[in-house]
N, C-alpha and C positions, 0 to 999 in steps of 0.2 A: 504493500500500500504506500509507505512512502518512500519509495524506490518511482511509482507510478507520479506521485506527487512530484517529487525531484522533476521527472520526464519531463512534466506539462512544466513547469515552472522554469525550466532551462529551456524550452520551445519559445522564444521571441512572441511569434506571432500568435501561435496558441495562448498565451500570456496576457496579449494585448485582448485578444477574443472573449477571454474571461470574465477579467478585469472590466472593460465593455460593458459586457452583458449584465455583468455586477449592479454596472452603475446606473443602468436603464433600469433594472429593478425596483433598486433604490427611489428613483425619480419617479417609477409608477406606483412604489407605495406611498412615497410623500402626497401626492396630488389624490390619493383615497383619503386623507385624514381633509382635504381643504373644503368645506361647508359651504353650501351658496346663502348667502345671509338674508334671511328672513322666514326661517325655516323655522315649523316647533318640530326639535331634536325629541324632544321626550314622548309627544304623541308620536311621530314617528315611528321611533323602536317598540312602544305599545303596540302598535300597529303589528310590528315586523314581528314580536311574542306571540299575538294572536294568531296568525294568518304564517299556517305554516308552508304554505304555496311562494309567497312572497320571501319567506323565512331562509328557505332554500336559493331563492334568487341573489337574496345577499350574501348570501355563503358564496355561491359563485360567483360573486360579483367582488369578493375579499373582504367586502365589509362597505363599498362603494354605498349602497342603499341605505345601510344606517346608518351612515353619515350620512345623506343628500348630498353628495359631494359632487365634483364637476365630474366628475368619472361616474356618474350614476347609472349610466347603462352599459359602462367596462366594453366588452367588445363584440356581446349580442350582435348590434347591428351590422358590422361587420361580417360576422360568419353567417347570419341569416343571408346576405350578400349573397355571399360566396358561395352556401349552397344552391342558391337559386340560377345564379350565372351557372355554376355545375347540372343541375336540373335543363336548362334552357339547350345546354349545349347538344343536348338529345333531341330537345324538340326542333330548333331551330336549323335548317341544313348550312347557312352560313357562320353560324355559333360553331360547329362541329366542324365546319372547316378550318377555321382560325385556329379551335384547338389539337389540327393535325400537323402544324405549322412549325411546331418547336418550341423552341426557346423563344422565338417572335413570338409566335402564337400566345404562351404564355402569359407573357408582358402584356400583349394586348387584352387578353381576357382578365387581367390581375388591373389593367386602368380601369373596365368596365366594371370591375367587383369595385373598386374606390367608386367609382362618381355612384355607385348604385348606393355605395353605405349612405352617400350624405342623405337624402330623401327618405332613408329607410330610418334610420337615425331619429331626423326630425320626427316624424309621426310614430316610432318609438316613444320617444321622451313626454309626448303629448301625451299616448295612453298611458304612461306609467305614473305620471303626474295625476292626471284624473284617477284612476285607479289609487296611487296611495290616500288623495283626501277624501275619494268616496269613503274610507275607512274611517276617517277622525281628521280633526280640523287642523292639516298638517301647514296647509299656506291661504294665509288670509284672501280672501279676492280672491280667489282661484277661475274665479269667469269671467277676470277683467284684463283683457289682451294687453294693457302695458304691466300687468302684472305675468299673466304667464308665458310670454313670449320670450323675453330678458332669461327667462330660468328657460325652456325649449333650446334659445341658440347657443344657452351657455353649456348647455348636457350636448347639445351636438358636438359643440367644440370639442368638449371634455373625448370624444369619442374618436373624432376625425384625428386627434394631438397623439390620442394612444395608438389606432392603425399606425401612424407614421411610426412612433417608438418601433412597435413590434415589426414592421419593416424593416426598419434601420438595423433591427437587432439584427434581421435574419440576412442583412448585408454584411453588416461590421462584426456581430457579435458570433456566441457558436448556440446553432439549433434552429430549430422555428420560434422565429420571435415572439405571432400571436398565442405558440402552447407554450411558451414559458410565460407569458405572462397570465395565463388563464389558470396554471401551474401555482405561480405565484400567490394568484390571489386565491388559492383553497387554502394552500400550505402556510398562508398567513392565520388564519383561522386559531390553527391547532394551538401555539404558545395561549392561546388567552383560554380556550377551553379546558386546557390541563392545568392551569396555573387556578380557575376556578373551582375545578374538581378536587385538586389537592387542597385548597383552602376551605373546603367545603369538610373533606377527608377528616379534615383536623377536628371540625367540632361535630360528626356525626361520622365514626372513624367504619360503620357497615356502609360506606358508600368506597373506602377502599376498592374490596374485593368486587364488587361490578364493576370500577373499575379497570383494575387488572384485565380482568374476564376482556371485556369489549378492547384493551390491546392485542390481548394475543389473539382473539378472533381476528382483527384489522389485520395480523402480520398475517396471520394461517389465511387470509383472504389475497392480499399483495400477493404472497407466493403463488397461489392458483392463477392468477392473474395473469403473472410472470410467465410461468408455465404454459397459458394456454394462447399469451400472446407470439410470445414464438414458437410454439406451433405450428407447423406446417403440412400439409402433404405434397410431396416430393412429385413428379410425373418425368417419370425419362423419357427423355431424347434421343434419337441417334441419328447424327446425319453425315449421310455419306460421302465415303473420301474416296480415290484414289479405284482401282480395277479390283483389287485383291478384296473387296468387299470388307474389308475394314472401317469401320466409323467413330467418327469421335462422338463420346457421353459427353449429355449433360443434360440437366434437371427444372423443369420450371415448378418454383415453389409455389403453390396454394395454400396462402392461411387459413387457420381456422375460424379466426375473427377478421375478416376483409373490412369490416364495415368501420371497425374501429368504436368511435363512440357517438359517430353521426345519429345513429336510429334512437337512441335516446335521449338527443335535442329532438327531434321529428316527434317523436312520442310523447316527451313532456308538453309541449308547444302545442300537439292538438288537445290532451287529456287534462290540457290546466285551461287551455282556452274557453271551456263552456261555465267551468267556476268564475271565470273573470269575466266574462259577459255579464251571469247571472249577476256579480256583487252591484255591478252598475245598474241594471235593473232595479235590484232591491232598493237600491240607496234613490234612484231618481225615477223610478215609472208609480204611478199612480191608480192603471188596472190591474185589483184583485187578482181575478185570475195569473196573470204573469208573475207577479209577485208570489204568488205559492209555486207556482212552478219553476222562478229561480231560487227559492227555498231549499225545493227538494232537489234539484240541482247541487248544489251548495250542501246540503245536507250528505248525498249519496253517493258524492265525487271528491269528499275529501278523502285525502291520501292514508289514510287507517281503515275506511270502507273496502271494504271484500270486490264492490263492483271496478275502484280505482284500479284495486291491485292487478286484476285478471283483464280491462281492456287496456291498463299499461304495459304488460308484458305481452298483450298478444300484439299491439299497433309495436312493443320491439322488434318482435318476431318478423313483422311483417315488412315493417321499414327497411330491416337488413335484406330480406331478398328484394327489395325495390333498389335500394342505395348498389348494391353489390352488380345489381341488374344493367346500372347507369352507368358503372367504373369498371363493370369486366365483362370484356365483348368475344366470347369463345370463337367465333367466328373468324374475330380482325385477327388472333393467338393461331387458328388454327391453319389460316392464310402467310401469317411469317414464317409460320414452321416449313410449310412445304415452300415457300420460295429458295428456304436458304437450303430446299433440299434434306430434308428432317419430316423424322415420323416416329412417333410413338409407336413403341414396339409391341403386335397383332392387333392395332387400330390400322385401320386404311386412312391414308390421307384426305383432307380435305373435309367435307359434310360428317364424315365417320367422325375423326378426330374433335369437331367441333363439337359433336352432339356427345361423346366421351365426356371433352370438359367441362361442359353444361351441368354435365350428370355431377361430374365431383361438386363444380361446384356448388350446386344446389344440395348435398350432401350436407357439406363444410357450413354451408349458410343456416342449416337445421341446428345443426349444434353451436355456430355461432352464435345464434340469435338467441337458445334457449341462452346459451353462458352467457350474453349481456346482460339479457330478461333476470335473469337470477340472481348477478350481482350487485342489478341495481334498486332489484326489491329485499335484498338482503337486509340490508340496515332497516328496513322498514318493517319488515317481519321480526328481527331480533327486537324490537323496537314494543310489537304487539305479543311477542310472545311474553319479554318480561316485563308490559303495563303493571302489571299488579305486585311487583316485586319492587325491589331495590336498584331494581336494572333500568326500569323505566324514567328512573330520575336522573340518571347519567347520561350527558348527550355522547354521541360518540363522534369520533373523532374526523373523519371521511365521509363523504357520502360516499355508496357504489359507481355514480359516474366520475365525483371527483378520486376515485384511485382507478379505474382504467385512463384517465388522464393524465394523472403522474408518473404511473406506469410504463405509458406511451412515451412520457415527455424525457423521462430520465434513462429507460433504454436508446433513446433517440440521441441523447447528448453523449452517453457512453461510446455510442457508434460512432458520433462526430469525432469526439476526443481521441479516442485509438485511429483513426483516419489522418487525425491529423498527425499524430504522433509518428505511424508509420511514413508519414512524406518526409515528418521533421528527419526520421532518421534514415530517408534513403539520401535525403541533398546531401548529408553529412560527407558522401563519397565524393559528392562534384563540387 
């Protein structure tokens, strides 16, 4: 370990990268603590206690929401962006061509994810505003546009300032800038949650041992994580060389988890949507009727209900063979193989081979989807199982989407690291 430390720390430029990426952190946590002034702080986080929909928002948001900070919608609008430009790129035949283009292509679709955040942005920051004082009387005036306009441009700003950070990072610094920042703001969370728990520890010393308990479930969860993120299934290759029927191996890998943690944005987004409809209802419609039925809405889709639990995990399920459906085209796979001359050994080329990896992949997406579905209601079932214990009063530490995040984000910097390490030590020669 610190033979590896030394490495990186004698690497110049891996050095500068760090250090870097350090300091963007730093700068995106300071600007979560900066409050837009005229806010009530205190009904706010009441809010944010009650409303464990919103509750979760600020966890992923680092804490962004309860402070009202200029970073109050962190980088939502952003990757709402980006998957939609990704979505489009299938509908669209000129979207799908730019993105066949390369590294132009890229850049150009990566300008149109930017102009797209800012509009997305604004009409974010407008619902979430209304949405937090439908709850309690968080900004005075809230229906008088020199009032909520000033607080709208300032959360866009706050938003368009962070894209740029996390750019910058993933130019200058090492990783994906936007998942170490989203990284960030989980991992921020934990110092205040343990440090209440243990202060808690001291004067009711049975919340100890649930505590404990809900670590080592967190580690014994990470590991599975670990494990099933790299995962793969292997499919050989062989393509021909040379008269003597010799061919050179090799393997295209199939994860198990293709989707990553897209389907449970896709899922929260639709399964929280009809609860935050309904709240605006209740708080500002008038007919009866509607009013009982965003009630029961509200009532039968909060996230402890049996009904949340089973259409959250099955719209997981279901997103992942959509999402995986959009990003892996067995076809365009099964057309590279046979140009360069390559075929999967007792598949036929071409239609055969594509309809093969179809078949895996839709395999791999079964058990993907159930392993997302499971880790991200994990915490929520530990959560209902020990209600009536001592467990139920300890929060714990991760959500299930925020550690396949981290997971993601810190085998991803690992890989950077030893990449780079490997070049630092090949120039050594020249």
């Amino acid at each position: 370990m610190l033979k590896t430390l030394l490495q990186i720390w004698n690497s110049k430029d891996l050095r500068k990268k760090i250090l870097f990426t350090a300091g963007m952190i730093i700068l995106f946590r300071a600007t979560t603590h900066i409050s837009i002034p005229g806010i009530n702080i205190e009904s706010l986080r009441e809010v944010l206690n009650q409303n464990k929909i919103l509750g979760v928002f600020s966890l992923l948001t680092g804490g962004s929401a309860e402070n009202f900070s200029i970073m109050l919608m962190g980088l939502s609008p952003y990757i709402n962006a980006s998957i939609i430009i990704q979505l489009m790129t299938v509908i669209s035949p000129k979207l799908e061509a730019i993105s066949k283009e390369g590294e132009q292509g890229r850049n150009t679709l990566n300008k149109y994810t930017r102009w797209l955040t800012v509009p997305l942005a604004f009409l974010q920051s407008y619902g979430m505003i209304l949405l937090l004082n439908s709850q309690g009387t968080i900004i005075e005036n809230a229906n008088n546009p020199m009032v909520i306009l000033p607080i709208m441009l300032t959360v866009t700003t706050g938003t368009i300032f962070l894209m740029w950070v996390g750019e910058l990072m993933s130019e200058k610094g090492i990783g994906n800038g936007v998942s170490l920042l989203i990284f960030a703001g989980i991992i921020a969370n934990i110092p205040t949650i343990v440090g209440q728990t243990l202060a808690l520890s001291q004067q009711e010393s049975e919340r100890l041992i649930p505590f404990v308990a809900i670590i080592i479930i967190t580690i014994i969860l990470t590991i599975i994580i670990v494990l099933v993120t790299e995962g793969s299934r292997n499919i050989p290759i062989t393509y021909a060389r040379g008269s003597k029927g010799r061919g050179e191996q090799a393997i295209i890998p199939i994860r198990i988890n293709q989707a990553g943690m897209i389907p449970i944005i896709f899922a929260v987004s639709i399964v929280s949507f009809p609860v935050v409809v309904a709240r605006l209802f209740v708080a500002h419609s008038t007919t009866p009727w509607i009013v009982d039925a965003s009630n029961f809405i509200i009532v039968y889709l909060q996230n402890d209900r049996p009904a949340y639990l089973i259409i959250y995990f099955l719209l997981i399920i279901a997103f992942t063979y959509f999402y995986v459906s959009i990003t892996f085209n067995p076809e365009q796979v099964a057309e590279n193989i046979q140009k360069r001359g390559g075929f999967i050994p007792g598949i036929r080329p071409g239609s055969q081979t594509a309809l093969y990896l179809r078949k895996i992949s839709n395999r791999l997406n079964f058990f993907g989807g159930v392993f997302i579905g499971s880790i991200a209601l994990s915490p929520l079932l530990i959560q209902l199982a020990a209600s009536g214990s001592t467990f139920g009063s300890v929060p714990l530490l991760i959500s299930g989407a925020g550690m396949i995040i981290i997971v993601g984000v810190v085998l991803d910097i690992i890989r950077q690291v030893n990449a780079q390490l490997v070049m630092h030590d090949y120039e050594k020669f020249y």
